[in-house]
C-alpha positions in Angstrom: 0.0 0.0 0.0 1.4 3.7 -0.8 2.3 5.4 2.2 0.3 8.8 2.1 0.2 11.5 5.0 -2.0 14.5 5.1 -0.9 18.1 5.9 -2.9 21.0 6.8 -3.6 22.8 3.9 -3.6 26.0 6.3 0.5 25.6 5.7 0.0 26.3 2.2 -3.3 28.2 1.2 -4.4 30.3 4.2 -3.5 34.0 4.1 -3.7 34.8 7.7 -5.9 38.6 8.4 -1.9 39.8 10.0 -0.9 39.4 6.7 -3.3 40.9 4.4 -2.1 44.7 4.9 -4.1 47.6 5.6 -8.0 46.9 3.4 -9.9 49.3 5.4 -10.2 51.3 2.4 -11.3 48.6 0.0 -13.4 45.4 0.2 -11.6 42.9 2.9 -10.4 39.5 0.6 -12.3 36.2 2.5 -10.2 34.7 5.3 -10.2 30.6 3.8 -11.6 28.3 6.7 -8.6 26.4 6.8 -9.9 23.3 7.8 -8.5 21.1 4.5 -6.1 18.7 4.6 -3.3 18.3 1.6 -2.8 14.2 1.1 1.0 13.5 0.1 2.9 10.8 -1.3 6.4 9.4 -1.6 7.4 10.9 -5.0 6.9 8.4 -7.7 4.0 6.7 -5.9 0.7 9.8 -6.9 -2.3 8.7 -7.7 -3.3 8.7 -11.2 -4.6 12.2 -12.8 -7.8 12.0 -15.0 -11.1 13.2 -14.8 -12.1 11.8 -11.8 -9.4 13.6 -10.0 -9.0 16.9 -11.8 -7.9 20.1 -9.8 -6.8 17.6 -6.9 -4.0 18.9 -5.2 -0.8 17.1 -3.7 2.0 17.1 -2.1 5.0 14.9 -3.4 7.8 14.4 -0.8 11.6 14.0 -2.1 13.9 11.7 -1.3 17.5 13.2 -0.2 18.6 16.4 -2.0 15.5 17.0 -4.2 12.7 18.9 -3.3 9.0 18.5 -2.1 6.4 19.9 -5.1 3.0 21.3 -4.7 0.9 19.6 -7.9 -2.3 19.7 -8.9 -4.4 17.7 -11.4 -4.6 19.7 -14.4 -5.7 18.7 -18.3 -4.0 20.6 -21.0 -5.9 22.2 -24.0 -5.4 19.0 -25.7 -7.0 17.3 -23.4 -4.1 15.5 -21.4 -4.3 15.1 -17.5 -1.4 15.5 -15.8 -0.2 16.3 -12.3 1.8 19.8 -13.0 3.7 22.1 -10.5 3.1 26.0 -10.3 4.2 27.6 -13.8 4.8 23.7 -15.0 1.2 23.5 -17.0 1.6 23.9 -20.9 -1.0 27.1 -21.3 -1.0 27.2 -25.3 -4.3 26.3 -26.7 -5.2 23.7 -29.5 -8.7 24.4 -30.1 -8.0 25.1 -33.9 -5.1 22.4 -34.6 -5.7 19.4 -36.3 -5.3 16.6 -34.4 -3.3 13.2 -35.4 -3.7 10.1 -33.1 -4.7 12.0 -30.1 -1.9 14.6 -30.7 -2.4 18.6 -32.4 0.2 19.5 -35.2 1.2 22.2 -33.0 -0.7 24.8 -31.0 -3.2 27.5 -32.5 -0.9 30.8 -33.0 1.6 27.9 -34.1 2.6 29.7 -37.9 1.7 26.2 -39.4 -2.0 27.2 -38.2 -1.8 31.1 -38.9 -3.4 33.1 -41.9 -1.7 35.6 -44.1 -4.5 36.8 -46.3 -4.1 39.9 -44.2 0.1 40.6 -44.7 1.8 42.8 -47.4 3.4 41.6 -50.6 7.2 41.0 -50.2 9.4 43.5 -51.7 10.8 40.7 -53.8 7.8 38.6 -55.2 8.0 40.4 -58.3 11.2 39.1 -59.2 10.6 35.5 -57.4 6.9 34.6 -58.8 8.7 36.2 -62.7 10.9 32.8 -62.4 8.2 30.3 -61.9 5.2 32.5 -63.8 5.1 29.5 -66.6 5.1 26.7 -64.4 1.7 24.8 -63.4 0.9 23.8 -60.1 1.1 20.2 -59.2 0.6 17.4 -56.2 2.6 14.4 -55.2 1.2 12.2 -52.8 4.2 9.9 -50.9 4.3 10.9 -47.4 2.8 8.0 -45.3 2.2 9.0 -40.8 2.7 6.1 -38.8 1.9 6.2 -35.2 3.5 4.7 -32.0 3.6 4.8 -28.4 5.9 4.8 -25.9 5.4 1.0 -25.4 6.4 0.8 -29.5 9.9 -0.6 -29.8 12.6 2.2 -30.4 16.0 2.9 -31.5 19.3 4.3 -31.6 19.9 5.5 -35.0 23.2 6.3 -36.6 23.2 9.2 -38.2 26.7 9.0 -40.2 27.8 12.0 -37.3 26.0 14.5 -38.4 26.2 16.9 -35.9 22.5 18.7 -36.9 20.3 15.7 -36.2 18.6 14.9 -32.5 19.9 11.8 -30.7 17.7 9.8 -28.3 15.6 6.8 -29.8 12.9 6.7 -32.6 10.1 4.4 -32.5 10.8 1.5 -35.4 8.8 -1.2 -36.5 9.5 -3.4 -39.5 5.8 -3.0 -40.4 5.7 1.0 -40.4 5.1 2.9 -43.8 8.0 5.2 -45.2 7.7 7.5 -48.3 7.2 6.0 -51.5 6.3 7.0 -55.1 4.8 4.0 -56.1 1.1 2.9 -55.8 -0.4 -0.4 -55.6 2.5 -1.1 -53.8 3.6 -1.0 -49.8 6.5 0.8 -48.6 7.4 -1.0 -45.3 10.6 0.0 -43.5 11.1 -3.9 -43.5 11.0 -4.0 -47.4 14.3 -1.6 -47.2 15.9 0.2 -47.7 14.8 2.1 -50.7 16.0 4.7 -53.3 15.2 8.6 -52.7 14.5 10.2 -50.1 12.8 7.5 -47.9 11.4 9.4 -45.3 10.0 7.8 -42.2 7.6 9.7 -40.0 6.2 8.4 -37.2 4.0 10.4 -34.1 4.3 8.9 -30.6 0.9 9.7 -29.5 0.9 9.1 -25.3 3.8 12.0 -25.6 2.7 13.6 -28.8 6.4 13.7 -30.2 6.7 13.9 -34.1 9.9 11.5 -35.7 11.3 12.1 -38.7 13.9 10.5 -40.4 15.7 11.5 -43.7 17.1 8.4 -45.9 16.7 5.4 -43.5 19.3 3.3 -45.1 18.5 -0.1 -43.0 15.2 -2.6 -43.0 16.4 -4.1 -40.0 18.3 -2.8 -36.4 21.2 -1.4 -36.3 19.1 1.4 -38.1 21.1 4.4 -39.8 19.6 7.3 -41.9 21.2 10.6 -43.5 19.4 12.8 -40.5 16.6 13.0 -38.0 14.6 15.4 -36.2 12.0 15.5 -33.2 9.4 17.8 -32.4 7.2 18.2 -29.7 4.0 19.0 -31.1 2.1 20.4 -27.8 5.2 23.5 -28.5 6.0 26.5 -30.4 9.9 25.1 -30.2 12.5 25.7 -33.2 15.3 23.9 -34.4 18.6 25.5 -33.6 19.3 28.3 -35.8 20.9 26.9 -39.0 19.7 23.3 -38.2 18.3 21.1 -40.7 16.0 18.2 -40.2 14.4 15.4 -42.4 13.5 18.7 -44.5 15.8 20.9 -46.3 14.5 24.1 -44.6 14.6 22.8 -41.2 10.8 22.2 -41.1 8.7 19.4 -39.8 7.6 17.9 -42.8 3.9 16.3 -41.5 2.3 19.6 -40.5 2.6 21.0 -44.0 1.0 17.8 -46.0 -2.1 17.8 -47.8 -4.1 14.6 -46.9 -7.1 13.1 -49.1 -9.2 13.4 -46.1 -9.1 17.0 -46.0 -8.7 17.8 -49.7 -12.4 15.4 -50.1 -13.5 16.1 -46.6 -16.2 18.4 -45.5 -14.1 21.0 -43.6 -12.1 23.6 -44.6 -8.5 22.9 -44.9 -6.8 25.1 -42.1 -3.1 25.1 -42.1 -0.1 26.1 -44.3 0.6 23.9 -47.1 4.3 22.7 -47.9 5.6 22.3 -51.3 8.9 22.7 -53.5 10.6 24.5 -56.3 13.5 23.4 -58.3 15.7 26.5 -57.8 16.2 27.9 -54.2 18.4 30.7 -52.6 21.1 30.2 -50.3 19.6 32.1 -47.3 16.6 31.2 -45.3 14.0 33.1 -43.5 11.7 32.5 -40.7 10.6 30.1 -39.6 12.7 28.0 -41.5 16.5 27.0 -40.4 18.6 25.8 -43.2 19.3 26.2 -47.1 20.2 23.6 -49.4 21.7 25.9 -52.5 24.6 28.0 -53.5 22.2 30.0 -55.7 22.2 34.0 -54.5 20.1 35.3 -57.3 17.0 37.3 -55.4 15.0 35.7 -58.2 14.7 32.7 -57.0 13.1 32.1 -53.3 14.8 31.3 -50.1 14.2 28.5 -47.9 10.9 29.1 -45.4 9.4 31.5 -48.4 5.5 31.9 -47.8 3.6 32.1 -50.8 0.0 33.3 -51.3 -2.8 32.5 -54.3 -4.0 36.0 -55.2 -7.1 37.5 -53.7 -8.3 38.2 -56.9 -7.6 34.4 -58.6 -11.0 33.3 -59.5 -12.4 30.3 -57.3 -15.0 29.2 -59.6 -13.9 28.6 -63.2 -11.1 27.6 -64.4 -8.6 30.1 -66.8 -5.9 27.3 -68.2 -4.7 24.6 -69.5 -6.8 21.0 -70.3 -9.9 22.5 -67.7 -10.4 26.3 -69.2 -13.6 27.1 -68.4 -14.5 24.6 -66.6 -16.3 24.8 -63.0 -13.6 24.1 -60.3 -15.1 20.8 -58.2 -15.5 21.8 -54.1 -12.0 19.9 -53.7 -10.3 22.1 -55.8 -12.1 25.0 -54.7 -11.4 23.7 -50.9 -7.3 23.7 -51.8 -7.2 27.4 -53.4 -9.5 28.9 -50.1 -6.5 27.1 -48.4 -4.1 29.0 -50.6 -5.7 32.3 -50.3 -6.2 32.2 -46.5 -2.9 30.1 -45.0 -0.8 30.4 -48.3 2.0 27.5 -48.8 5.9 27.5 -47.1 9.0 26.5 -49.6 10.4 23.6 -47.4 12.9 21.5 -49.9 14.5 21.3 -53.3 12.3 19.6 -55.6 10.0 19.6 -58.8 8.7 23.0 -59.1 5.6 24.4 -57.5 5.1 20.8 -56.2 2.9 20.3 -52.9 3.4 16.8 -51.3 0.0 14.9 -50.3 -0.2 12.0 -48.4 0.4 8.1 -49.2 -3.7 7.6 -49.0 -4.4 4.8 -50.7 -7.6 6.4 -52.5 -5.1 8.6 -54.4 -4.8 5.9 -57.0 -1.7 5.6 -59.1 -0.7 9.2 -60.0 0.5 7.5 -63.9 -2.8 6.3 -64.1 -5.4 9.0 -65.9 -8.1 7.1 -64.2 -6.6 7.7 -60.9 -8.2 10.1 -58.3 -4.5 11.8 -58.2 -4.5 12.2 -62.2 -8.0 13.6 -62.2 -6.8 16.3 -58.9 -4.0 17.1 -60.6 -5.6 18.2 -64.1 -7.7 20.9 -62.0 -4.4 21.9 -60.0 -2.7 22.7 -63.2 -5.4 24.9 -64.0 -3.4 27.3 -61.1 0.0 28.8 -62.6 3.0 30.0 -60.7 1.8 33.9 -62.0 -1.7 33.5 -60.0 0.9 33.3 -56.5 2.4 36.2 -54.5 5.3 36.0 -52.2 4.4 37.8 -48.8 5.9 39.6 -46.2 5.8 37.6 -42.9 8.4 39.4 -40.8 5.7 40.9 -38.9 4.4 37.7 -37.8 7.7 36.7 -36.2 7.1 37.4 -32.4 10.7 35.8 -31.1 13.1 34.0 -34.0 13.7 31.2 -32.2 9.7 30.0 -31.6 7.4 29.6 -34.3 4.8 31.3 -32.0 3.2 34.1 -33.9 3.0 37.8 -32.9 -0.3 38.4 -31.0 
């Protein structure tokens, strides 16, 4: 049986009428009855925190050299209970988010979940959108989400010392999904490894970590991969500053994928939308962390570059290419509301204006014109790189090392 004592909460919550300072000239705070008793606990031995025992509070006592802590029973704004010391309790809100196995994709001022229908033009999307004007937009889908918990097996992995990945193990399992560009096929880390990129992704849901891992080069332990990133998705953290991760920029790369379930869904689609060009600068700017170019010509965009579908590109008919004059379907007009409202973030060297979907098997084979991807993609091309505008988004930067906006 856990040993539990109980201490007079009077030691800890009663403000004694000595104390309270001259009120005679405003209205007296109530004196607490002090007749509460505060249960503790050997430290490692609390009860559990859930509903049943939200805004309990304890005391939990320390063994030699560490402390005694006040907690109380809190539940986070995603809806985790946990017991949390004074200024411990995560405060950022994740009523807006998306949500993935129990886990947001980041909290609600998170710039993955912000708008900039409201922000300037950059000075330099002239000169940037003049490079890509020609070029049609396009979708990809590859990127499979596998999730885990913290009972799922995990593992070192090696990553060749490259000083700009996180150490620490990554959940593994032979049977997990990476990227692929195939269809009617399966891509399981076991079937390793494979050519490209081969990302792996995986969210730990009982800690809502994200994993991802650049060019797993092993199907079986010991794993190894070219680099690998984690990132807690109830926080506005960045990478170090000139850090890369699985993605070029520095980026998570899940947060910023177009699923089918959103595209054919019934909501709107709420988030920033990551995609590629095949010419980038050799700078970067927030939020992003890294560059993958040598390039310095200001007419072609830098790493984290936040582009915007014009105000004035029409949502309902379609201007170019195989579809002019056709009516856009609600999917289509679904993705370019998204565009409009939460624009898309240049995260990685690629095919040009190229956003990255997800693996879903109702995509179909993309080389197959019967495909649900083929028939997506002849709308998308309908949108040109001339209809985008490169905006200004150094006023949404609150502190350059979080990816918190600015209130």
């Amino acid at each position: 049986m856990v040993a539990m004592r109980l201490i007079a909460s009077a030691l800890f919550i009663c403000i004694p009428a000595s104390a309270q300072g001259n009120v005679t000239d405003r209205v007296r705070p109530p004196i607490c009855a002090c007749t509460g008793q505060i249960p503790t606990y050997p430290a490692g031995t609390e009860p559990l925190c859930d509903a049943a025992t939200r805004s309990s509070v304890i005391i939990t006592l320390g063994g030699t050299g560490q402390p005694d802590l006040v907690l109380t029973c809190a539940r986070d704004g995603a809806g985790r209970y946990a017991w949390v010391g004074v200024g411990q309790q995560n405060t950022n809100t994740f009523v807006n988010s998306r949500n993935v196995g129990g886990c947001p994709l980041f909290p609600d001022d998170n710039v993955w979940n912000s708008r900039v229908d409201s922000l300037l033009v950059g000075p330099g999307s002239d000169a940037i959108i003049g490079t890509f004007a020609a070029n049609r937009l396009g979708t990809a889908p590859s990127m499979a989400i596998n999730l885990a918990t913290s009972g799922t097996p995990a593992f070192h992995v090696s990553f060749g010392g490259n000083p700009q990945s996180d150490g620490g193990s990554y959940p593994i399992t032979g049977g997990m999904q990476m990227e692929g560009y195939g269809f009617n096929a399966s891509f399981p880390v076991s079937g390793g490894p494979y050519n490209g990129d081969a990302h792996l992704l995986v969210i730990q849901t009982d800690q809502c970590k994200l994993y991802e891992i650049y060019a797993l080069g092993s199907a079986t332990p010991p794993y190894s991969g070219g680099s690998g990133a984690i990132f807690d998705l109830m926080a506005n953290d960045l990478r170090p500053d000139g850090w890369t991760s699985s993605d070029a920029a520095g980026l998570p790369i899940w947060p910023g994928i177009l699923t089918y379930g959103e595209v054919y869904g019934a909501g709107e689609i709420q988030h920033m939308i990551r995609f590629t060009v095949n010419s980038t600068r050799d700078t970067y700017i927030w939020p992003a962390r890294h560059y993958a170019s040598h390039n310095d010509s200001a007419s072609v965009p830098p790493m984290g570059s936040r582009w915007r579908l014009k105000a004035t590109f029409n949502e309902a008919t379609c201007a170019a290419d195989e579809h002019v004059g056709g009516t856009f379907p609600p999917e289509v007009q679904r993705i370019i509301r998204a565009m409009k409202r939460y624009g898309m973030i240049l995260a990685d060297n690629g095919l040009p204006i190229l956003i990255t979907t997800d693996s879903d098997p109702r995509w179909g084979d993309p080389n197959s014109s019967s495909s649900q991807n083929w028939i997506f993609n002849g709308w998308t091309h309908c949108i040109r790189g001339s209809d985008f505008e490169v905006v200004d988004t150094s006023t949404m930067m609150a502190n350059p090392n979080s990816s918190a906006v600015a209130k």
